[in-house]
N, C-alpha and C positions, 0 to 999 in steps of 0.2 A: 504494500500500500504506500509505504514511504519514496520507495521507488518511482510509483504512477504519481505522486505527486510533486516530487522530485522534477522529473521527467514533463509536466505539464508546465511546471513553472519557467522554462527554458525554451519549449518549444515556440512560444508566440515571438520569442526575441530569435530564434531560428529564422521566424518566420520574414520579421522586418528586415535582419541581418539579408536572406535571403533577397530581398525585394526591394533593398538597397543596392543591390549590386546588379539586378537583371531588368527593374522597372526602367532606370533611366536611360541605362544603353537602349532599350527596345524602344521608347519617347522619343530619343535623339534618332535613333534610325530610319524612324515612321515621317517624323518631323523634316530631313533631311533628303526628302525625294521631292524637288518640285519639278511640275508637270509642263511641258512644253509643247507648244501646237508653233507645227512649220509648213514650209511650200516645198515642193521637189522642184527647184529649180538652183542654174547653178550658182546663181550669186547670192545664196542663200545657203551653202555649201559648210561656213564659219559657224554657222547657228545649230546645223545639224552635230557640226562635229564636237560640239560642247560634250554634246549627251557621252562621243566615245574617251572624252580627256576628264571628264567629271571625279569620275571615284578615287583617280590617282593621283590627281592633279589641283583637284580644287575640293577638293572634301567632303562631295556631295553627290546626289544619283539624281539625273533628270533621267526622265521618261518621255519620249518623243512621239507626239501624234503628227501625219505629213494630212496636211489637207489640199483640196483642191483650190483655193483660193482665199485672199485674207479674207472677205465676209464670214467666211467656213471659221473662220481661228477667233470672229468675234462673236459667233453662237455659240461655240465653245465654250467661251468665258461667258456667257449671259447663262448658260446652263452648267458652271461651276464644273467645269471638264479639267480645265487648263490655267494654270498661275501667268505664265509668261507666254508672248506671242509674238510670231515674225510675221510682217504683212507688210503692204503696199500704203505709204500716207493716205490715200486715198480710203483705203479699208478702214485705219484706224480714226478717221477722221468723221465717218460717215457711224463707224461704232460710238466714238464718240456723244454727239448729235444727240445719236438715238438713246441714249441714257448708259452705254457699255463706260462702267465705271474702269479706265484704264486711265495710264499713265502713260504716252513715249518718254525712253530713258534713254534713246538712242538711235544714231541711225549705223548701220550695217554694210551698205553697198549703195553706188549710185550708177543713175543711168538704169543698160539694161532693157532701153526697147529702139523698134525700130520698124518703119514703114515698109513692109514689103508686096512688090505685084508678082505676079507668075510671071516666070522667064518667059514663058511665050506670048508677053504683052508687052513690047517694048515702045509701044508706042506712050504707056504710060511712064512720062517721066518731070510729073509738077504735080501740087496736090490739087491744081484744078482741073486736069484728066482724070480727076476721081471721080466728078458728074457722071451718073447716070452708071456708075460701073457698082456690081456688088461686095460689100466690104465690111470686113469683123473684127470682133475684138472680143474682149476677157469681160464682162461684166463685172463688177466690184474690184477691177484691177488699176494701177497707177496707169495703164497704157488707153484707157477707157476716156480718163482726163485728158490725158495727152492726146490722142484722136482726136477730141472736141475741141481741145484750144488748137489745135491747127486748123483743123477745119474753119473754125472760127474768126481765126485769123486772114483765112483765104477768102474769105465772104463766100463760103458752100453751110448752106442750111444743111441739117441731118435730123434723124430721127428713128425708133424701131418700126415704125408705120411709114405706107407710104406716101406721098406729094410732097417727098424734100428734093432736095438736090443729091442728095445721099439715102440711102436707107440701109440702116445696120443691122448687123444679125449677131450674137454672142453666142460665142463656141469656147471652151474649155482649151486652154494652151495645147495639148497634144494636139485635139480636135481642129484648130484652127492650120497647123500646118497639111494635116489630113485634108483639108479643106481646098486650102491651094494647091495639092498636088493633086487632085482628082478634079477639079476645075469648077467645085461648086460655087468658088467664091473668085473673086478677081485682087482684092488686095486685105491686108491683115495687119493690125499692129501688134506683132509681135514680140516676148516676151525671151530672154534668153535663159538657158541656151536652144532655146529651140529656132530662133531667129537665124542663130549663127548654122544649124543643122540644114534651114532650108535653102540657106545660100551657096553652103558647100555641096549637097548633094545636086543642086541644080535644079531647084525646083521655083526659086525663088530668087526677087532683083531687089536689091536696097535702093527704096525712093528716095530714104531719110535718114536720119537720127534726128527724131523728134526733140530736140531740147532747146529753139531756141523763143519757146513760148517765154512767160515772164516765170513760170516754175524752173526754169533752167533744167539741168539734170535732174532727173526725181531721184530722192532718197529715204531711200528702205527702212522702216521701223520699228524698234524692237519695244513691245509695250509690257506693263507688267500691270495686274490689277490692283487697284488700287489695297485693295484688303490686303494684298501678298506685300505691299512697298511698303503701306504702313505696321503692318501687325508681326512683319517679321522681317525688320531689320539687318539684321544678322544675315539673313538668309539672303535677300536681295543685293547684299553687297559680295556675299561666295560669289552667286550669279553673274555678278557684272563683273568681279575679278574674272571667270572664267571665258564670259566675251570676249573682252580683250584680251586675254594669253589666247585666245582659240584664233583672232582674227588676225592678231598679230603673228599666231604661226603660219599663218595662212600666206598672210603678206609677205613676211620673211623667206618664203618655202615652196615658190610653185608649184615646185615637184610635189609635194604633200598635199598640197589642194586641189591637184589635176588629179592624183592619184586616187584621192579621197572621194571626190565627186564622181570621178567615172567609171570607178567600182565597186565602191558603197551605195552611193544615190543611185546612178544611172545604169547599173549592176552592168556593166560593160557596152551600154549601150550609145554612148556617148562617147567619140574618137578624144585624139589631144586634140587635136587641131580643132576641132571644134569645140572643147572648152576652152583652148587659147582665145580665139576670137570673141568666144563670148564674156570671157572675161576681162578682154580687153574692151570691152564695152560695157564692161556692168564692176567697175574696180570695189575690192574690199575697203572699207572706211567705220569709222566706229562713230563719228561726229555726226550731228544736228541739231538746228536750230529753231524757235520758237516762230524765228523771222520765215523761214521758208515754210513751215507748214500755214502760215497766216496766207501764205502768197497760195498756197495749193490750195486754200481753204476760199478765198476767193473767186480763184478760178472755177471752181466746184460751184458757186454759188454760181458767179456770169453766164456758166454754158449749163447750169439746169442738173449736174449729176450728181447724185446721191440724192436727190431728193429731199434737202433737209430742212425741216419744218423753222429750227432754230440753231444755226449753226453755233458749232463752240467757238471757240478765242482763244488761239493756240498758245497765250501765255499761261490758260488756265492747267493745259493738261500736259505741256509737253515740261520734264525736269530733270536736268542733265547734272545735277549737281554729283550727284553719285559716280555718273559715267567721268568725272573730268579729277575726281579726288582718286575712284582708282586708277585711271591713265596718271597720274602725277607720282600714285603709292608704288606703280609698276615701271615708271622711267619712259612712259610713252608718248608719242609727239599731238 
């Protein structure tokens, strides 16, 4: 009897002793997976490859969802899927708006699109030979914008209906090059690397590099929710250390990044050559500004897209302050 009482009086401090040493490692572990939504494209290549440098590297486990475009990464987050998201200003701006409580803390890559006709239309060579011809783009993509401010600038009305001077049709980035090579469509603003894929294969003629609207280069956005930047500090600044060593090895490493993207992402289906060029058009970068999404946020208003009832003010949501302390804490330009 002395024994079993003995014996009880020890076990409850067993139990805490216990539960000290296994509750918090398994908290900290649980705690330590945040959730990532990204694009399979290749200038978006740095953001993927966090998830493979994370556990070694930066102390942490992301989980990666690939969507089909950044609207897909802001439903995501309105349905509590995903903490962090890579999308198109355009996506995050229009998420914005619509009440997606996020943060941009960064931009990732600029540039990245480009007007292209079927080679066997060489008589298209201005974007007012666009009249009357059929032409596509990405729906909720940065190239969406940029189609309308050029158009727009060319004095050619557009629309998804027809009596424009234009009428658009939206197809999914694979889809769209699919498009131009089977002849359903006549020109596409294209996304890389699939831009660069239908040049080299010969399927397709570069009209343009769209950039000399007043958004200049567009540049890529990496957002984090609001809940995830405020409520877990700590956590949010692992994450953007790991950005930048991720973007930076990118930068530093062609070979790593060609490698990485055309056998990882593009699981061999992407040449060098063809992520060289698109990468030469779509450069890794880690910077953005408050100023350029106001400029994109405008342009969105003037030509009608996204729809937004009430647009945001991109001083409210865009905040870099994180991105530029650890660029400083890592020796980065």
């Amino acid at each position: 009897m002395r024994a079993f009482f003995h014996f009880s009086r020890f076990y409850p401090l067993s139990l805490v002793l216990l539960a000290s040493l296994t509750t918090p490692f398994s908290a900290t572990a649980a705690e330590e997976v945040i959730r990532l939504g990204n694009l399979k494209l290749a200038h978006f290549g740095a953001i993927s490859y966090m998830s493979q440098m994370a556990p070694n590297k930066c102390g942490i486990q992301i989980q990666e969802k690939t969507f089909a475009k950044g609207l897909d990464v802001m439903q995501a987050i309105i349905a509590g899927e995903i903490d962090v998201g890579a999308t198109a200003s355009e996506a995050a701006i229009s998420g914005r708006a619509s009440g997606v409580p996020i943060y941009i803390v960064a931009g990732f890559a600029s540039g990245g699109a480009r007007l292209l006709a079927r080679s066997d239309l060489p008589s298209i060579q201005k974007l007012t030979d666009l009249k009357g011809k059929k032409v596509s783009v990405t729906r909720g993509s940065i190239q969406e914008i940029l189609l309308a401010a050029e158009l727009g600038q060319a004095g050619l009305s557009f629309s998804d209906q027809p009596g424009k001077d234009i009428q658009i049709t939206y197809l999914n980035y694979p889809d769209l090059n699919q498009a131009l090579l089977t002849k359903n469509v006549d020109v596409i603003m294209q996304s890389e690397p699939y831009a660069s894929q239908a040049i080299d294969r010969g399927f397709g003629l570069e009209l343009m590099k769209p950039y000399d609207t007043p958004i200049g280069s567009p540049i890529r956005t990496l957002v984090m929710t609001e809940k995830f930047y405020n409520e877990k500090p700590e956590l949010a600044k692992k994450l953007m250390g790991c950005f930048v060593q991720a973007t930076r090895e990118f930068v530093d490493d062609p070979k790593l990044a060609s490698k990485f993207v055309r056998e990882t992402l593009f699981k061999g289906q992407l040449s060098e050559k063809e992520f060289s060029d698109a990468i030469g058009n779509a450069p890794y970068g880690y910077d953005i500004t408050p100023q350029h999404i106001q400029i994109t946020i405008d342009q969105m208003v003037k030509y009608g897209v996204g729809k937004m009832a009430t647009p945001p003010v991109a001083k409210d949501f865009v905040k870099t302050e994180l991105l530029q302390k650890t660029k400083k804490s890592l020796g980065v330009q």
